[in-house]
RODO-2510 file (C-alpha; in nm, 4 decimals, decimal comma):
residues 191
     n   res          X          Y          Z
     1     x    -1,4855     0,8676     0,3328
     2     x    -1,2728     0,8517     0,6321
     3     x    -0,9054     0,6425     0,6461
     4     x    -0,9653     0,3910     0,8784
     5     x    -0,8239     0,1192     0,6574
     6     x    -0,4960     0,0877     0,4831
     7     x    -0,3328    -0,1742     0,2449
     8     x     0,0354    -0,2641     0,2480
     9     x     0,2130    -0,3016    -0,0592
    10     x     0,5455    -0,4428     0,0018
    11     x     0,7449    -0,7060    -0,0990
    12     x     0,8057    -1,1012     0,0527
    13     x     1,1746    -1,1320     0,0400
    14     x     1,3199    -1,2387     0,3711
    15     x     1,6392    -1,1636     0,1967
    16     x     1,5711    -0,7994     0,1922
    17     x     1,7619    -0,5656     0,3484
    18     x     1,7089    -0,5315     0,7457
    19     x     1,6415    -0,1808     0,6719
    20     x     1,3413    -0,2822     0,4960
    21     x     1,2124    -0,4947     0,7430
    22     x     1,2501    -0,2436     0,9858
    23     x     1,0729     0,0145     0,7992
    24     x     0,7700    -0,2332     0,7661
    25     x     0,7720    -0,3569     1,1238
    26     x     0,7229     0,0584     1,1734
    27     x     0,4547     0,0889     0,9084
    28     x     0,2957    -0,2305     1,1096
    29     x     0,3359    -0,0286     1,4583
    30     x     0,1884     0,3200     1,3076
    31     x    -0,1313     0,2009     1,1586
    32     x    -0,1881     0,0046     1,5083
    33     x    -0,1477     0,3025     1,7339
    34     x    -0,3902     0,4776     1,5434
    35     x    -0,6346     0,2278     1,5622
    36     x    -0,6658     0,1791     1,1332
    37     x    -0,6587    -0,1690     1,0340
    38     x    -0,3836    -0,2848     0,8144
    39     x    -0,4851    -0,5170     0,4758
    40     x    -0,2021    -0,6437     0,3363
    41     x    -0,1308    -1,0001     0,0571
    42     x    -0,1329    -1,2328     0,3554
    43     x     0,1984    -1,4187     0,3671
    44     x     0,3976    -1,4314     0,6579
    45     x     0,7371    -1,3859     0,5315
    46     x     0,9461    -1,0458     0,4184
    47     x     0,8255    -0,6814     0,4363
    48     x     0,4429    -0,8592     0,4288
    49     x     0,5138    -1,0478     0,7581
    50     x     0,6800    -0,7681     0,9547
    51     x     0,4338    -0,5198     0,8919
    52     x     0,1551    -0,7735     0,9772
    53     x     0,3090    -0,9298     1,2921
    54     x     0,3826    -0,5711     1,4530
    55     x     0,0569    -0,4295     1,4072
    56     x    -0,0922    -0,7596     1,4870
    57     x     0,1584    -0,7775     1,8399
    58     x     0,0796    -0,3804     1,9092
    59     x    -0,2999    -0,4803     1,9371
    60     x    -0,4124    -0,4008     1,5673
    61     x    -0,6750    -0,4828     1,2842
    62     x    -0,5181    -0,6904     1,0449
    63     x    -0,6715    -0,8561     0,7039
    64     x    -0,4822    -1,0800     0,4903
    65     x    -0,5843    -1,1651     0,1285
    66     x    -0,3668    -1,4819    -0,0320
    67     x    -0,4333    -1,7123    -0,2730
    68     x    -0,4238    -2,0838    -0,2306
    69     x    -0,1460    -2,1409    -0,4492
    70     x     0,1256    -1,8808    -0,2995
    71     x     0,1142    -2,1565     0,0128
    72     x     0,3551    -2,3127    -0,1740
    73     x     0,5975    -2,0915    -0,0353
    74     x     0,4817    -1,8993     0,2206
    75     x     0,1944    -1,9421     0,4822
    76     x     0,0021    -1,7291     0,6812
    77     x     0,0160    -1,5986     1,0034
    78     x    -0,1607    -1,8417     1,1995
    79     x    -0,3758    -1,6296     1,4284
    80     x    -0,3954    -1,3131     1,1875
    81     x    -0,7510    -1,3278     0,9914
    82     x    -0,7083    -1,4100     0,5901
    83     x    -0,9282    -1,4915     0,3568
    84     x    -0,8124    -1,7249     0,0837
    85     x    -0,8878    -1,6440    -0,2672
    86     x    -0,8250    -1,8844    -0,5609
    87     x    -0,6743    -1,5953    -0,8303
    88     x    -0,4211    -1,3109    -0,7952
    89     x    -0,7330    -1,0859    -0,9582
    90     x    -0,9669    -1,1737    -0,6680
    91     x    -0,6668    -1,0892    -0,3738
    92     x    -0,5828    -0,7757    -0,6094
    93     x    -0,9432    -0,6475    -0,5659
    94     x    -1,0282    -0,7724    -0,2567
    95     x    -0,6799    -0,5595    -0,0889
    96     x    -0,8446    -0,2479    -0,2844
    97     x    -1,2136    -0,3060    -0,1888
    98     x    -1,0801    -0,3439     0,1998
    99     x    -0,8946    -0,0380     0,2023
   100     x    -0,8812     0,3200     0,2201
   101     x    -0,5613     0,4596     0,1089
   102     x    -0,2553     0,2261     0,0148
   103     x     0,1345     0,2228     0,1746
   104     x     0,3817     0,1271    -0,0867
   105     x     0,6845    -0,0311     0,0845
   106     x     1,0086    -0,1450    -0,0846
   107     x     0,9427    -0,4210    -0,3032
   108     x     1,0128    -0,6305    -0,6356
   109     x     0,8024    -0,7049    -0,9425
   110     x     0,4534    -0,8072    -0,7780
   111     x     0,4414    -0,5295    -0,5553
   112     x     0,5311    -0,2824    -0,8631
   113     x     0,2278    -0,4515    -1,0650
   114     x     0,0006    -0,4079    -0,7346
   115     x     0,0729    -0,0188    -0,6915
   116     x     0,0998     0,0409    -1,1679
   117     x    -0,2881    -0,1159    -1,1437
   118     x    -0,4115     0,1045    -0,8294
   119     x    -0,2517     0,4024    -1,0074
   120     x    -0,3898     0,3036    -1,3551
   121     x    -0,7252     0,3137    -1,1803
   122     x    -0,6749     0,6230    -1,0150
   123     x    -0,5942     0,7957    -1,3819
   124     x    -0,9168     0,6420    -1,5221
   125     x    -1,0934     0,7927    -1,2022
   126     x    -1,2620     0,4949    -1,0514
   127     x    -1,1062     0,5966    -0,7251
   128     x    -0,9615     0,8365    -0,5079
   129     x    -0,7658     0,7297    -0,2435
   130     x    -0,4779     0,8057    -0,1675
   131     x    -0,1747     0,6332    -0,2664
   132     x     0,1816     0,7082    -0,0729
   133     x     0,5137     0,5605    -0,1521
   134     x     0,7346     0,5128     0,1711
   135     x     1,1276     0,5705     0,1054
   136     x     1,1869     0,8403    -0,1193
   137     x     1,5379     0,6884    -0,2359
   138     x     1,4075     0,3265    -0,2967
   139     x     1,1420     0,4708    -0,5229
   140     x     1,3131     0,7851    -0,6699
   141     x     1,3675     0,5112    -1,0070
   142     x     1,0143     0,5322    -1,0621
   143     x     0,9727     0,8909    -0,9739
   144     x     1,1856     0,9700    -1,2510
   145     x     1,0333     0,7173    -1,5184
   146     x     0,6564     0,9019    -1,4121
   147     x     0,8222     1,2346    -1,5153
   148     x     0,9177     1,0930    -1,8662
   149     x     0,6005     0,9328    -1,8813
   150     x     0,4623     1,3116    -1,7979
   151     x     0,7636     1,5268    -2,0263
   152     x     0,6363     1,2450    -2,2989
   153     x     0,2502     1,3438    -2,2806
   154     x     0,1268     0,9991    -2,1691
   155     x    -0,0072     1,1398    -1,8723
   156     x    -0,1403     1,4819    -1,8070
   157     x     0,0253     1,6997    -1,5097
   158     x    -0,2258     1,6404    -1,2828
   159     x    -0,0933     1,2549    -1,2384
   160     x     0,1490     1,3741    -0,9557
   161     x    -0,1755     1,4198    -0,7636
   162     x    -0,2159     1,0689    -0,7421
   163     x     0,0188     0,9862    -0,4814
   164     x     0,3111     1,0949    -0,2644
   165     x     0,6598     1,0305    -0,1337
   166     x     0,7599     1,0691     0,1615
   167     x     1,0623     0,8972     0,3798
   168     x     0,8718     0,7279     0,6935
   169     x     0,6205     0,5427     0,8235
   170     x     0,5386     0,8173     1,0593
   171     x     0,4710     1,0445     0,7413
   172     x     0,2242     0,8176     0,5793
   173     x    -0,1591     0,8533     0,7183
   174     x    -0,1033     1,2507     0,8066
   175     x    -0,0240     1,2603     0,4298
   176     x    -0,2627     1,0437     0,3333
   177     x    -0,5364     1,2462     0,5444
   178     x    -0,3888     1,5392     0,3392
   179     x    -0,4296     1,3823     0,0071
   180     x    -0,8093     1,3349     0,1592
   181     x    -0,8719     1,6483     0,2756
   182     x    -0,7300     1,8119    -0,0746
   183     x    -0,9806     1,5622    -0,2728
   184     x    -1,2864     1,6536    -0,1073
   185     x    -1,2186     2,0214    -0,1149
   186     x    -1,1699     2,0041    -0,4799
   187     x    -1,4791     1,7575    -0,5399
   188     x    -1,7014     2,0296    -0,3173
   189     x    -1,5522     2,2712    -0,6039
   190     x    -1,7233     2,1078    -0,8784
   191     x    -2,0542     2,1778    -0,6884
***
């Protein structure tokens, strides 16, 4: 399997932090320039719309996944391709179907539940892609509550291999090619 897809897990605050959006509108801007298609929950507001509208603007693939009800409050970019989906379920599989490997931006509580599932999958081994957390200080929260989830025995050692953390966009697909590489090597092990 090669990354030529990757899903965006962020959050759809246009309160957040400028920071934030900046580090999305980057995220949007690497996966353009090297020519990957970005998959993210569709709206056009927040983390969500910056990352879309830059790789979208710097020439890229982009895929949106919402659900008809979310257009409540936010809409979609007009001239970015989404598919609408009538359950959170169906745009929760359909973003992990379409992609690759997964960024995990800043975010709240539905961008948490996104990235717990695709983990919780990865520990029951119906996938291996990779999974990499951008903002080390953001995230370092969780970090710490996976280590007493590890020091507890509810998940074996080998759970850190799951993912990664690193501190910019620009750090993302080489690590995720990384993660890729390692995976392969160890499944050509087993044979």
């Amino acid at each position: 399997m090669k990354i030529d897809s990757i899903c965006v897990y962020c959050g759809s605050s246009n309160r957040a932090d400028s920071k934030f959006i900046e580090l999305a509108t980057r995220m949007g801007k690497e996966i353009a320039a090297r020519e990957m298609r970005l998959v993210y929950g569709g709206g056009n507001v927040g983390l969500m719309g910056a990352s879309s509208r830059a790789a979208f603007e710097a020439g890229g693939k982009v895929l949106g996944i919402m659900p008809h009800f979310l257009t409540k409050w936010e809409l979609p970019h007009p001239e970015i391709e989404t598919i609408m989906v009538d359950t959170m379920h169906e745009r929760k599989w359909l973003l992990f179907s379409e992609s690759d490997g997964f960024a995990v931006l800043p975010g709240g509580i539905g961008t948490l539940e996104e990235v717990v599932e695709t983990l919780s999958w990865h520990r029951l081994e119906l996938h291996s892609k990779p999974i990499v957390f951008v903002g080390k200080a953001f995230w370092q929260p969780l970090m710490d509550l996976f280590k007493v989830f590890n020091e507890a025995h509810f998940t074996p050692d080998n759970f850190a291999n799951a993912y990664a953390v690193v501190d910019s966009p620009e750090e993302v697909i080489p690590m995720m090619e990384a993660m890729h590489k390692r995976q392969q090597s160890a499944e050509q092990k087993l044979f």
